[in-house]
N, CA, C and O of each residue as an XYZ file, in Angstrom:
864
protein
N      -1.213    -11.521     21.604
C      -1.903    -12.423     20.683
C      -1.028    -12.623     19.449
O      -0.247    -11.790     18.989
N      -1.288    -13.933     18.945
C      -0.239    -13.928     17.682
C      -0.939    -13.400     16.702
O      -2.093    -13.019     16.502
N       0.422    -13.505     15.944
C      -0.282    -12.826     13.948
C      -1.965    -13.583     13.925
O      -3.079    -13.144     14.209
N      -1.379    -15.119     13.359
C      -2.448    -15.908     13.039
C      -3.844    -15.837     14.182
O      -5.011    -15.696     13.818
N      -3.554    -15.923     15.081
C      -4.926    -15.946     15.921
C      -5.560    -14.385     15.436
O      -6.558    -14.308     14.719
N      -4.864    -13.249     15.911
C      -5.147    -12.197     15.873
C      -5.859    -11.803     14.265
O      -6.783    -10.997     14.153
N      -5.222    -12.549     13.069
C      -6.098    -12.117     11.765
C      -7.191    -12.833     11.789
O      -8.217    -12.328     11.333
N      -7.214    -14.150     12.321
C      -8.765    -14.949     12.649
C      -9.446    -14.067     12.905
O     -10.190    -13.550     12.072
N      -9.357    -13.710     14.054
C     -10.090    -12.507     14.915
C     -10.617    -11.704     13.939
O     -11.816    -11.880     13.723
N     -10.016    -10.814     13.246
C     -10.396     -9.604     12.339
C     -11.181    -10.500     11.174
O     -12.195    -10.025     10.663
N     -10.640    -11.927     10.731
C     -11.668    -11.936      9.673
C     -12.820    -12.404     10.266
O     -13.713    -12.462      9.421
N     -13.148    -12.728     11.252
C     -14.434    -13.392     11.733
C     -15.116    -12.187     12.001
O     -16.304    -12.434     12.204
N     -14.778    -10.636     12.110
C     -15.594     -9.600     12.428
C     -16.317     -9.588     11.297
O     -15.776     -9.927     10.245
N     -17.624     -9.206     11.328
C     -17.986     -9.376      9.609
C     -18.273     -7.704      9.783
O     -17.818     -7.020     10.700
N     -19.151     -7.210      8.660
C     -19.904     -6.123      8.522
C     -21.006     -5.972      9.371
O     -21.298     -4.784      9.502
N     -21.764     -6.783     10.031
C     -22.685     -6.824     11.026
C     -22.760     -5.800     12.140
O     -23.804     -5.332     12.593
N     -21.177     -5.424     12.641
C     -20.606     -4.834     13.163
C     -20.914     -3.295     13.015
O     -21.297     -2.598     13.954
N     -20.696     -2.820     11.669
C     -21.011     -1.585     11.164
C     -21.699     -0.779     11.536
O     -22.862     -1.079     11.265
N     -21.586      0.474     12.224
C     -22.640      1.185     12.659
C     -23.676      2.119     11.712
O     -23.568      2.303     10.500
N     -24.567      2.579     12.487
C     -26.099      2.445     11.681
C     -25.502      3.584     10.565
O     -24.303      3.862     10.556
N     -26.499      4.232      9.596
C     -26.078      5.739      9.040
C     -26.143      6.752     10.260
O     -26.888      6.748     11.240
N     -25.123      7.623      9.888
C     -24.976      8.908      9.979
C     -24.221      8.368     12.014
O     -24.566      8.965     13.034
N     -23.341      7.308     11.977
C     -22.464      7.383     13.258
C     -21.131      8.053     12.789
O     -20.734      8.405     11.678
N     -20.541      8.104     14.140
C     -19.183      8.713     14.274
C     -18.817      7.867     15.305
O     -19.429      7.273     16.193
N     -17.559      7.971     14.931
C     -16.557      7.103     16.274
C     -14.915      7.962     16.523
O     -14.048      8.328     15.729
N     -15.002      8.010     17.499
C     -13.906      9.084     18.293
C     -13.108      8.280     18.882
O     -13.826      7.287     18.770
N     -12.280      7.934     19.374
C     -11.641      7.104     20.054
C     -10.280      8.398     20.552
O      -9.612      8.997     19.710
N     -10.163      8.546     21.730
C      -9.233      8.917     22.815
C      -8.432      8.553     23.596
O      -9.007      7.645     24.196
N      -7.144      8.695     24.129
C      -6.463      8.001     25.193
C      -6.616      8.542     26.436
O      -6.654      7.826     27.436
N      -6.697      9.603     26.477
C      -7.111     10.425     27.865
C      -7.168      9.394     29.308
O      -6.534      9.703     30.317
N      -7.891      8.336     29.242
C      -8.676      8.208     30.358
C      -7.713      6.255     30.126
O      -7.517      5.400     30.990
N      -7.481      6.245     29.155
C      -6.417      4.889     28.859
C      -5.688      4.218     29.887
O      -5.115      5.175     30.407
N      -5.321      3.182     30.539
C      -3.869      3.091     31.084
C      -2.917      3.072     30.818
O      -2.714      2.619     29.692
N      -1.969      3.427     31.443
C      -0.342      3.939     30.527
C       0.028      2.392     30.435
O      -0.390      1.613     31.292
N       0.754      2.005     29.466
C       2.168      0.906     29.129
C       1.158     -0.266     28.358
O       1.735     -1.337     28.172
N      -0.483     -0.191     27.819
C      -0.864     -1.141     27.371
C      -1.583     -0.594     26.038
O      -1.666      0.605     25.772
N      -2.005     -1.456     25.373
C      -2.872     -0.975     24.033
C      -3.969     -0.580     24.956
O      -4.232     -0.910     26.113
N      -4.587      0.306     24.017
C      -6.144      0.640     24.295
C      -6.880     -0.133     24.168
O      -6.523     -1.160     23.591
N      -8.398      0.005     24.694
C      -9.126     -0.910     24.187
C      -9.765     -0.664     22.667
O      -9.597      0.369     22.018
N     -10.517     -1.798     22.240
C     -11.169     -1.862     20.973
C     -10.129     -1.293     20.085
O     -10.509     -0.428     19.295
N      -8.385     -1.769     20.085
C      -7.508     -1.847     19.202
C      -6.702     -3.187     19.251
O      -5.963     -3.409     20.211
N      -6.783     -3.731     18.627
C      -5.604     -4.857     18.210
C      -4.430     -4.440     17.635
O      -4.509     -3.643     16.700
N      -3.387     -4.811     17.999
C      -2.029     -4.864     17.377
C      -1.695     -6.524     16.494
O      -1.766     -7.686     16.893
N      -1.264     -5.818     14.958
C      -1.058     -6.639     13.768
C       0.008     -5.467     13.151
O       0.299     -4.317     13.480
N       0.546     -6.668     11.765
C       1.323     -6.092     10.989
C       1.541     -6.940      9.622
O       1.100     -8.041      9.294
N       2.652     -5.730      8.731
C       2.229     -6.614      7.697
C       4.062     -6.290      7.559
O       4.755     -5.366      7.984
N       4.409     -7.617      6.705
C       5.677     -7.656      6.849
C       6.112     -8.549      7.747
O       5.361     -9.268      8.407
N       7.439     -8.545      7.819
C       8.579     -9.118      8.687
C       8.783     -8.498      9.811
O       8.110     -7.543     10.200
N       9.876     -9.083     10.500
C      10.292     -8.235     11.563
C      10.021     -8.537     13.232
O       9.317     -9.541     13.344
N      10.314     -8.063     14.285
C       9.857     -8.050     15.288
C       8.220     -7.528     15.621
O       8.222     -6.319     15.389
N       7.000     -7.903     16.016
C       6.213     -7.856     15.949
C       5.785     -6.093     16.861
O       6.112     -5.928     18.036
N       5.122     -5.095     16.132
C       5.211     -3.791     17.008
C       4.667     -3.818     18.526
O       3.843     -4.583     19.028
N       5.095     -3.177     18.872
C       4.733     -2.912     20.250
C       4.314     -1.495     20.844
O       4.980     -0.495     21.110
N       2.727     -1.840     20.968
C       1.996     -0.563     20.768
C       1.329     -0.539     22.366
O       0.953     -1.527     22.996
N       1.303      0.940     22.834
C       1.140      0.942     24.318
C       0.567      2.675     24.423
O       0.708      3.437     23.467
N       0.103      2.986     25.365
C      -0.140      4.321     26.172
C       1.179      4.971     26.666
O       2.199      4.621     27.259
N       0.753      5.867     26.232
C       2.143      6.961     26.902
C       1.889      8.680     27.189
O       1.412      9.446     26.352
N       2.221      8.966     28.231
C       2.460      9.867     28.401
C       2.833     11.061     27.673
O       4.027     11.111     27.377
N       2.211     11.901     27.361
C       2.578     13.233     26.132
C       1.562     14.810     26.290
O       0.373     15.001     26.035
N       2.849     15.938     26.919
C       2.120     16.566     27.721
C       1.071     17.616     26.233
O       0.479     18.634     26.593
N       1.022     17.299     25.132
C       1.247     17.984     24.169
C      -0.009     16.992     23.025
O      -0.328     17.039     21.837
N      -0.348     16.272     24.080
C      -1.895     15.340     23.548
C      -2.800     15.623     24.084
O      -2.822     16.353     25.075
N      -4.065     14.943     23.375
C      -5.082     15.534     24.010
C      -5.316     14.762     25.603
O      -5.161     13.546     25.716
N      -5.654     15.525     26.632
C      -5.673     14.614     27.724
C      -4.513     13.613     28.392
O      -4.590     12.532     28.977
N      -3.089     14.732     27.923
C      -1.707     14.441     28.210
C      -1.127     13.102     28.038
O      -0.062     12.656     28.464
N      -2.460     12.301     27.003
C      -2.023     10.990     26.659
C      -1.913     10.595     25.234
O      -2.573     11.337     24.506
N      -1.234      9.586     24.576
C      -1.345      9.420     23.273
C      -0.636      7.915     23.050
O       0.250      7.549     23.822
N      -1.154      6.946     21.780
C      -1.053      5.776     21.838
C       0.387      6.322     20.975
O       0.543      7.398     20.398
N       1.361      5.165     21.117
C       2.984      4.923     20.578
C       3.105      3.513     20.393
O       2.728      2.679     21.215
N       3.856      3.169     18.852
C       4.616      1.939     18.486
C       5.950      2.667     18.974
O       6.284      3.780     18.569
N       6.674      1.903     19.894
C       7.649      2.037     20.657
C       9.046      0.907     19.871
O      10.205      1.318     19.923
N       8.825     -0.064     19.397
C       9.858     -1.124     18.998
C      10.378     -0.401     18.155
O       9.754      0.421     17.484
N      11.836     -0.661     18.069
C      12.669      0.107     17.380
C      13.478     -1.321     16.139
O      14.662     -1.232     15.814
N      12.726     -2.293     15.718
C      13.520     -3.187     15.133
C      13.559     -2.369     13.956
O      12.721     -1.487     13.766
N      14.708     -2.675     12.969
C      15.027     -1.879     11.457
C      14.578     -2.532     10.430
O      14.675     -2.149      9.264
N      13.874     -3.931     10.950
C      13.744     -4.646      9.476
C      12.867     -3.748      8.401
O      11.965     -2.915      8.495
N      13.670     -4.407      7.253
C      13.125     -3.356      6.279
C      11.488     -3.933      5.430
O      11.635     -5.132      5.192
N      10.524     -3.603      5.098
C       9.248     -3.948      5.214
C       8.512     -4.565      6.381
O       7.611     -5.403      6.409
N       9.255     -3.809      7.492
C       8.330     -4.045      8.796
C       7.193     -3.333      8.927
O       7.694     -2.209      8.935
N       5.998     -3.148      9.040
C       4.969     -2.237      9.221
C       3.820     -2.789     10.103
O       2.880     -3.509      9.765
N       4.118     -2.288     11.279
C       3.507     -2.204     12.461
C       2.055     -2.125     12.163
O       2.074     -1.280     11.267
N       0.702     -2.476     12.338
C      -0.172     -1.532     12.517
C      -1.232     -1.506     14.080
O      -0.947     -2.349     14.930
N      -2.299     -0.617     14.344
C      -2.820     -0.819     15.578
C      -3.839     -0.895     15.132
O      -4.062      0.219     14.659
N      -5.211     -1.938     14.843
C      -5.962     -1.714     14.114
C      -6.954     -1.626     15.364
O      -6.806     -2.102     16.490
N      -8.312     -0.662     14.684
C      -9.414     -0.235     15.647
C     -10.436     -1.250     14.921
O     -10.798     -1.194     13.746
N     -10.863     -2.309     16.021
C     -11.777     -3.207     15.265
C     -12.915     -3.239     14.891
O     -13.340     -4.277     14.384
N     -13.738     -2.110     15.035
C     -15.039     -2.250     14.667
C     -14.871     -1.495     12.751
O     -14.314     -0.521     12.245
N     -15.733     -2.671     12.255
C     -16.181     -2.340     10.470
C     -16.502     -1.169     10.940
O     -16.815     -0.798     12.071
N     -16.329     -0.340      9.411
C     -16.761      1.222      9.555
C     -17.099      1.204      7.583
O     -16.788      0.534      6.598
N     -17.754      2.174      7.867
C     -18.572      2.031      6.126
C     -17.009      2.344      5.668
O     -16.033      2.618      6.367
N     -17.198      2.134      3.557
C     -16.113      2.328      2.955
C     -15.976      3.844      2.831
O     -14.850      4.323      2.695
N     -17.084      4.647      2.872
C     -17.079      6.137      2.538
C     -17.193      6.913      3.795
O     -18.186      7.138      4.487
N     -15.413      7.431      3.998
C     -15.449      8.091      5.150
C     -14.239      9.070      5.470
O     -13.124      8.889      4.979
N     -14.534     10.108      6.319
C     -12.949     10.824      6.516
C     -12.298     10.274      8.032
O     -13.112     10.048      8.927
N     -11.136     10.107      8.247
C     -10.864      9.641      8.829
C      -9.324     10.407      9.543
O      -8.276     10.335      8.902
N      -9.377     11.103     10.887
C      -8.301     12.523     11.366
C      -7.925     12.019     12.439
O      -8.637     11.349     13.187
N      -6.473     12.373     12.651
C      -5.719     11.857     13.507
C      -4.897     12.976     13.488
O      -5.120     13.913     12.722
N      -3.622     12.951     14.549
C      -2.856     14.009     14.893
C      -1.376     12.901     15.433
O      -1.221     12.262     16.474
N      -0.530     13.042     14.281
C       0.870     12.024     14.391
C       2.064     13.289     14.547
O       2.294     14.436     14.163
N       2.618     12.215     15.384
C       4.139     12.832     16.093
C       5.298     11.908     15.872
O       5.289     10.857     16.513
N       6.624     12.228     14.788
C       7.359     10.806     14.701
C       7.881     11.501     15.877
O       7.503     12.635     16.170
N       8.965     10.675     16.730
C       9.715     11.082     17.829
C      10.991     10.364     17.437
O      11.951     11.132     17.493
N      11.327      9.055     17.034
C      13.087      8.474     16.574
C      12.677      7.601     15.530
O      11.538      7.379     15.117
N      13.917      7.074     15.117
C      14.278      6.389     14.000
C      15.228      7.131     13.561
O      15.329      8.358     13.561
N      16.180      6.029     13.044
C      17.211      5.971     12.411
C      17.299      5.580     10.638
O      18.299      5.790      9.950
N      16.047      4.996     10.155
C      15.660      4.055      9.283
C      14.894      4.827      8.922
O      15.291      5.601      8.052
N      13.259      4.992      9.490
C      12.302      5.679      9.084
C      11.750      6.722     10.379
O      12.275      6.540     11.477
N      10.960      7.536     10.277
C      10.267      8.132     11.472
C       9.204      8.599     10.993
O       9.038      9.805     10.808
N       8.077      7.428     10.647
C       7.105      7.691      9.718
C       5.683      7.092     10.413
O       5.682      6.007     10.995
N       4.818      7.692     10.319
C       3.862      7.482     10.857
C       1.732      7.715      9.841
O       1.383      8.651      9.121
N       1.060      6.732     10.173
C       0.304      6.862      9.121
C      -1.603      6.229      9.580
O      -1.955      5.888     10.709
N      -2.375      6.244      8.498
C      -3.675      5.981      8.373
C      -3.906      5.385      7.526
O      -3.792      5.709      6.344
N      -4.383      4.109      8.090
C      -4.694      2.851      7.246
C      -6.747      2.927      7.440
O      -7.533      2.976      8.386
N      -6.859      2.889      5.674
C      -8.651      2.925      5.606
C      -8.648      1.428      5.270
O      -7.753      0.589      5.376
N     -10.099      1.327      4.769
C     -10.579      0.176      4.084
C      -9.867     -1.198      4.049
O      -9.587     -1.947      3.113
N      -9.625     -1.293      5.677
C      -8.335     -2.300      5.749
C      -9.315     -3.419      6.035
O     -10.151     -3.725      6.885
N      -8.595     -4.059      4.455
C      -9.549     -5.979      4.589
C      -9.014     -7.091      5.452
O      -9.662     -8.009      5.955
N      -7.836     -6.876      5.531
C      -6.434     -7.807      6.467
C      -5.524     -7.170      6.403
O      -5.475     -6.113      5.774
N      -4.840     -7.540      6.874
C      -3.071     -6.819      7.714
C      -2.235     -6.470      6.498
O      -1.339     -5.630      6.583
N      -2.585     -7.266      5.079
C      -1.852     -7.304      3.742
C      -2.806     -6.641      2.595
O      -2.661     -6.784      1.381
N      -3.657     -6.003      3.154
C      -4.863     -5.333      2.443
C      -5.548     -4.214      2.371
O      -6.763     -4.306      2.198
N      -4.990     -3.033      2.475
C      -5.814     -2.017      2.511
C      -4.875     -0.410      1.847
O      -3.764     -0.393      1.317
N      -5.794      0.774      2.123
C      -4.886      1.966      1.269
C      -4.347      2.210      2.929
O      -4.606      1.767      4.048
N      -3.229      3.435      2.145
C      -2.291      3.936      3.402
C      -2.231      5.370      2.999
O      -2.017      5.732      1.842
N      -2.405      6.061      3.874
C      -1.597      7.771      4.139
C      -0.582      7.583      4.998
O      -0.668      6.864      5.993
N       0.735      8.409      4.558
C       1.933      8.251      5.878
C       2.568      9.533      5.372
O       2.768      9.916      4.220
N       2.957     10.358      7.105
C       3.836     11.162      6.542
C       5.174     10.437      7.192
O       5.164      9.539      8.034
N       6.324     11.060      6.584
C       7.732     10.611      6.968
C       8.803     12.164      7.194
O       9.115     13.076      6.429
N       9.082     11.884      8.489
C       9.823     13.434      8.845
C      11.106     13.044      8.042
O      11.149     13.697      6.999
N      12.263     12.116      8.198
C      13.263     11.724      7.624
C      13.351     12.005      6.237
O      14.379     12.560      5.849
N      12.418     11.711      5.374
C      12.149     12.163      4.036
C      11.312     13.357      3.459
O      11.172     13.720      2.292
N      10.919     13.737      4.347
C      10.017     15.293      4.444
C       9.063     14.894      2.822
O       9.298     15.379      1.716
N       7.836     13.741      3.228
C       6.980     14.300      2.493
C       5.807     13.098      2.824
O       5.891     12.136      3.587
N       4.738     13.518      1.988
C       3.653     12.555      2.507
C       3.380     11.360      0.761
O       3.608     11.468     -0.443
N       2.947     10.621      1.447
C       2.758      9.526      0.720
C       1.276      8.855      0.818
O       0.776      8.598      1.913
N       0.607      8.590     -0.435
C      -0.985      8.097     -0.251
C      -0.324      6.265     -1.668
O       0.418      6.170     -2.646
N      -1.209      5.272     -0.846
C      -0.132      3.859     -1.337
C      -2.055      3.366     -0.935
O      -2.959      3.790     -0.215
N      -1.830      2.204     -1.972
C      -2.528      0.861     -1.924
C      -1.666     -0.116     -1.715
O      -0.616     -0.294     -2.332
N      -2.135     -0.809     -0.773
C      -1.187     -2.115     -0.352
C      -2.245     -3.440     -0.876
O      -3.467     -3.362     -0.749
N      -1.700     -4.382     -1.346
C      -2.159     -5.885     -2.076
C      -1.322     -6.405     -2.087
O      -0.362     -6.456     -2.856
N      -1.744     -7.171     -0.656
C      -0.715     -8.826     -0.941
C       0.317     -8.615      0.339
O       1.029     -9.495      0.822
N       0.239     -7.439      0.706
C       1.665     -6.832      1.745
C       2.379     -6.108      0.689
O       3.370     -5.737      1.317
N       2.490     -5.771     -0.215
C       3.321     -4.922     -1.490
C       2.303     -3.424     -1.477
O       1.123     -3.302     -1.803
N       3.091     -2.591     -1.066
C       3.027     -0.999     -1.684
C       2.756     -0.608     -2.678
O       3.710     -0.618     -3.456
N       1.791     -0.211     -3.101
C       2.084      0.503     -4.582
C       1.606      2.451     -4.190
O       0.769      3.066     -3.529
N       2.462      2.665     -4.857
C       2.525      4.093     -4.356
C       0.881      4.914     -5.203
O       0.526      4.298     -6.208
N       0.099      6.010     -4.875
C      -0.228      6.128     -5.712
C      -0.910      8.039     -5.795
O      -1.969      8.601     -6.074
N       0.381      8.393     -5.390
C       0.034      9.770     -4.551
C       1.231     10.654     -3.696
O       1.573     10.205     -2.601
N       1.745     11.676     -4.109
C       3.021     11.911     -3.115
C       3.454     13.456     -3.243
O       3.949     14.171     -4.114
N       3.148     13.551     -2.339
C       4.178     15.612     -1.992
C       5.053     15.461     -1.288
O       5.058     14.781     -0.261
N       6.087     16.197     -1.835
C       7.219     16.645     -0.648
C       7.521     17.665     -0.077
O       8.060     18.509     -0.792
N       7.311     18.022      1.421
C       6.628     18.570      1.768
C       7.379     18.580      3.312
O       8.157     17.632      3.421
N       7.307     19.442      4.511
C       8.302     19.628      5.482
C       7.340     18.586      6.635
O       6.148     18.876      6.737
N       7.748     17.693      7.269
C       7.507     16.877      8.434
C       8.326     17.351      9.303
O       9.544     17.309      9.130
N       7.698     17.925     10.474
C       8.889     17.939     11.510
C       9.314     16.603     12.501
O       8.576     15.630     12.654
N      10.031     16.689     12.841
C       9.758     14.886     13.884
C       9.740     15.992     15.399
O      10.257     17.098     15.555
N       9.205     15.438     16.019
C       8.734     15.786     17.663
C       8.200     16.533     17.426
O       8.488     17.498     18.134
N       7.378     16.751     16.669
C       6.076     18.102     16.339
C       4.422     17.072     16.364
O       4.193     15.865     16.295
N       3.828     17.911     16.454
C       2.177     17.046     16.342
C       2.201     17.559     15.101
O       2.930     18.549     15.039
N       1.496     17.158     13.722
C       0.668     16.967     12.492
C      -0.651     16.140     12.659
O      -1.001     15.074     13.168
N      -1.326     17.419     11.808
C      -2.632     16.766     11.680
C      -2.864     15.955     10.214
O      -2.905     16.607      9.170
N      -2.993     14.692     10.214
C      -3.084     13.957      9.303
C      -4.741     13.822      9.177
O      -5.441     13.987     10.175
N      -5.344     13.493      7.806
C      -6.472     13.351      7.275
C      -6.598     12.713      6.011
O      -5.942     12.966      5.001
N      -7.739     11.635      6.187
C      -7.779     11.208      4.437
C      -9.735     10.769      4.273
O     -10.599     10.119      4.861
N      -9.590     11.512      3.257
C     -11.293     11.330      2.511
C     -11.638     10.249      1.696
O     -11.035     10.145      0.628
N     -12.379      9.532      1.950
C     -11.839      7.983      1.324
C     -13.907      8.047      0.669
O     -14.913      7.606      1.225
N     -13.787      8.580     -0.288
C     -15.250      8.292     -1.016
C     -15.258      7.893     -2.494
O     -14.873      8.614     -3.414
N     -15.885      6.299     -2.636
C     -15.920      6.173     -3.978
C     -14.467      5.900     -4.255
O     -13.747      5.427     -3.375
N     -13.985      6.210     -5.554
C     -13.103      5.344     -5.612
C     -11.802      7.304     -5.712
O     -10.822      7.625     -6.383
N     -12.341      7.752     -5.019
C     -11.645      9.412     -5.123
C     -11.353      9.660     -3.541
O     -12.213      9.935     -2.704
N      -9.823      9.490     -3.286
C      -9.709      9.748     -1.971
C      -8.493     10.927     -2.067
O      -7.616     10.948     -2.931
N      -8.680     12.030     -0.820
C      -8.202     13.312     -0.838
C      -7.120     13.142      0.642
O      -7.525     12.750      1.736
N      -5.749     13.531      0.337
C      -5.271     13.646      1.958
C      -5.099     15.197      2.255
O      -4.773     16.089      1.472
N      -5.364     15.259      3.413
C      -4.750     16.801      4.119
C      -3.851     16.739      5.098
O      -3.781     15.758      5.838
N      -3.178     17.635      5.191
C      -1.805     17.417      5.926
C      -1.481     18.837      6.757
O      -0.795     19.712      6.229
N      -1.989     18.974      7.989
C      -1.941     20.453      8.527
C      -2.997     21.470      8.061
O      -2.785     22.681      8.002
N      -3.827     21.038      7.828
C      -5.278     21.669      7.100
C      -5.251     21.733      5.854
O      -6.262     21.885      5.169
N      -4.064     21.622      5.396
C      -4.035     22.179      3.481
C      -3.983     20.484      2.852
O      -3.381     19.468      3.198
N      -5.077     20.868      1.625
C      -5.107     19.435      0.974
C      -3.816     19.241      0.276
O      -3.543     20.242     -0.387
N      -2.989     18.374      0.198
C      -1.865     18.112     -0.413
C      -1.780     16.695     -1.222
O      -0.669     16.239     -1.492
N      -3.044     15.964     -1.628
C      -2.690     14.860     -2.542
C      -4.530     14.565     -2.545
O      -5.328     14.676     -1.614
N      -4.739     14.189     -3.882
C      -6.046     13.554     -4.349
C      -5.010     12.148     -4.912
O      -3.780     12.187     -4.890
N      -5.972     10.745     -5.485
C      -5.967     10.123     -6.483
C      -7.230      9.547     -6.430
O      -8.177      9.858     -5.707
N      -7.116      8.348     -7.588
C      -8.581      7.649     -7.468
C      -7.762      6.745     -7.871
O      -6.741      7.012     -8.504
N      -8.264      5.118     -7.418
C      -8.069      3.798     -7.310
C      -9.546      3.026     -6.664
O     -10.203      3.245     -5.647
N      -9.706      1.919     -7.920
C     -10.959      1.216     -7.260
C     -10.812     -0.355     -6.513
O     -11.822     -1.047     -6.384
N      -9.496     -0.830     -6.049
C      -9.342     -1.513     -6.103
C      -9.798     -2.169     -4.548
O      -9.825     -3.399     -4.520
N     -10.104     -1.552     -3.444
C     -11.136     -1.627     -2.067
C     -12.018     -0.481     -2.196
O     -11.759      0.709     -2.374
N     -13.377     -1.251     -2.036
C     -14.284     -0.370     -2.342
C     -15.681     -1.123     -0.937
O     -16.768     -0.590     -0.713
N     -15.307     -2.031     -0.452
C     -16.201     -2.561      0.439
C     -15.404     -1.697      1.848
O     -14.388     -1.014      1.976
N     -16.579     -2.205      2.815
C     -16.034     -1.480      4.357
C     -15.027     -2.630      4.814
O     -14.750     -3.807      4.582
N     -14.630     -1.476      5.662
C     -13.486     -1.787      6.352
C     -12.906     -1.600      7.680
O     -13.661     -1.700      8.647
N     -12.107     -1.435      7.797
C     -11.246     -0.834      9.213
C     -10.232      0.040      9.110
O      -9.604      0.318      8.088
N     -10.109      0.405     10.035
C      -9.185      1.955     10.529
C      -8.023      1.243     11.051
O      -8.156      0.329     11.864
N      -6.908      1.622     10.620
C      -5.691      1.055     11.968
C      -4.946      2.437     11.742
O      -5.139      3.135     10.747
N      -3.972      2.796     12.893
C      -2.794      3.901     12.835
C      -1.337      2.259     12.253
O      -1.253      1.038     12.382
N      -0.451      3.523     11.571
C       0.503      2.662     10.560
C       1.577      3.102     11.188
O       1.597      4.274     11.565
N       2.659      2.259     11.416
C       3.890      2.519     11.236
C       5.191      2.056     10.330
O       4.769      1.111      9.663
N       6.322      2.242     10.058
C       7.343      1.520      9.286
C       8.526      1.391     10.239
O       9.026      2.213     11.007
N       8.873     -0.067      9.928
C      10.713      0.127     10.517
C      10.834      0.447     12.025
O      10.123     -0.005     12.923
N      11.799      1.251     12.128
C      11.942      1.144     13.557
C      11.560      2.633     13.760
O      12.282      3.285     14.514
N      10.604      3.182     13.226
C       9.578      4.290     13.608
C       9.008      4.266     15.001
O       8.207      3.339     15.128
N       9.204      5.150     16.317
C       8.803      5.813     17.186
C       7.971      6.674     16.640
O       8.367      7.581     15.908
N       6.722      6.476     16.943
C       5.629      7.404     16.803
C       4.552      7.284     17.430
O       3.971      6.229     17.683
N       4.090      8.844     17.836
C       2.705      8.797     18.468
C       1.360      8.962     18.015
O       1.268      9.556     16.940
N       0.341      8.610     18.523
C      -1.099      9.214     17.861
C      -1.250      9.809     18.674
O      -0.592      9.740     19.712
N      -2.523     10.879     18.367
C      -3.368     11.254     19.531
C      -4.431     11.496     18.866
O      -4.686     12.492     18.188
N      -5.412     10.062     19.168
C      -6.850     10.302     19.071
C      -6.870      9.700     17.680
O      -5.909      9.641     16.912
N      -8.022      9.292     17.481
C      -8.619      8.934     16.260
C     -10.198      9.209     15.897
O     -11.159      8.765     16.524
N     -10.231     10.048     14.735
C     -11.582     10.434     14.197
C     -12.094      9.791     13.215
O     -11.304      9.595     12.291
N     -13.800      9.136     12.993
C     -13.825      8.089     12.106
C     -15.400      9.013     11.775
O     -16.320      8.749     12.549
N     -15.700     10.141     10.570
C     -16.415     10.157     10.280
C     -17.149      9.890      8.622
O     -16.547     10.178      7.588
N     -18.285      9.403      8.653
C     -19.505      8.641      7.378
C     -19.693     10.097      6.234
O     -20.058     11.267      6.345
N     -19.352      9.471      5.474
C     -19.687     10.538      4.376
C     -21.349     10.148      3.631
O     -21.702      9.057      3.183
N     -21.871     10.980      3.673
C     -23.096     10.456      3.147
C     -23.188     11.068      1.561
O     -22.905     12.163      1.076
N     -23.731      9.800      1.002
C     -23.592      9.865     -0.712
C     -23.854     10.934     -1.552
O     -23.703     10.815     -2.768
């Protein structure tokens, strides 16, 4: 699907969508077919570049020996892949995943996109093995603004458990169980969407995605 059709798509999802109080949404590859996106994920991006290419793969070291991968290796620089999971999800929520960079030459960075309004709109958690540290960013417009950062050991071909607490305008990341970055920014505060992030010509895997409601 192209860019343009594909952001139609996402903006025509409204909030309607949203599930009731007190849901959870799990999403797994386990049971997936290998070499295609999963279902109830779209592939988008924000930036330039060759468009990512996100698929099932094989990984004996995931849950259910499977795990989703942006595989394209283009270098452009503000390329950022994402895989977005389309169903609205409230704005107040934690949201756990388990990332593996595997190559790059450029970057080998891998991440969690919340409160994502469009492809050029939402906050980011990413860790980066190449630069050994984690990074918490508001994106507006397709522009980064950083707003949060430890440096801190990434291994690349290792699993990390990535996590971010997104309540109010106070969001917390954890990184291997230990909290390693708070800030507060009010600048998305309505619901949104979940996507897994990539940069550049980042090889990286997920495995699994956790989407739970924080109640007030």
């Amino acid at each position: 699907m192209r860019r343009n059709a594909a952001y139609g798509l996402l903006a025509a999802i409204t909030i309607a969508l949203q599930g009731p109080p007190g849901f959870a949404q799990d999403a797994t590859f386990a049971d997936a077919p290998l070499g295609i996106v999963p279902k109830d994920f779209e592939p988008m991006q924000t930036g330039l570049g060759e468009p990512g290419r996100w698929e099932v793969v094989e990984d004996g070291g995931a849950s259910g020996g499977k795990a989703v991968a942006q595989v394209s290796q283009d270098a452009t620089e503000n390329r950022f892949p994402l895989l977005i999971h389309m169903p609205t999800v409230p704005a107040d929520i934690e949201v756990r995943t388990k990332v593996k960079p595997v190559a790059g030459r450029v970057d080998q960075a891998g991440g969690l996109a919340v409160r994502l309004q469009s492809p050029d709109n939402y906050y980011l958690v990413r860790a980066n093995a190449l630069e050994g540290n984690v990074r918490f960013y508001k994106v507006v417009g397709g522009r980064r603004e950083q707003l949060a950062g430890a440096d801190l050991p990434v291994a690349a071909n290792e699993w990390h458990n990535l996590a971010l607490r997104a309540q109010g305008d106070r969001f917390t990341v954890t990184f291997n169980g230990r909290e390693v970055l708070t800030a507060t920014d009010e600048t998305y505060r309505s619901p949104g969407k979940v996507a897994f992030w990539t940069k550049a010509d980042s090889v990286t895997r997920f495995d699994s995605l956790d989407i739970r409601p924080l109640t007030p």
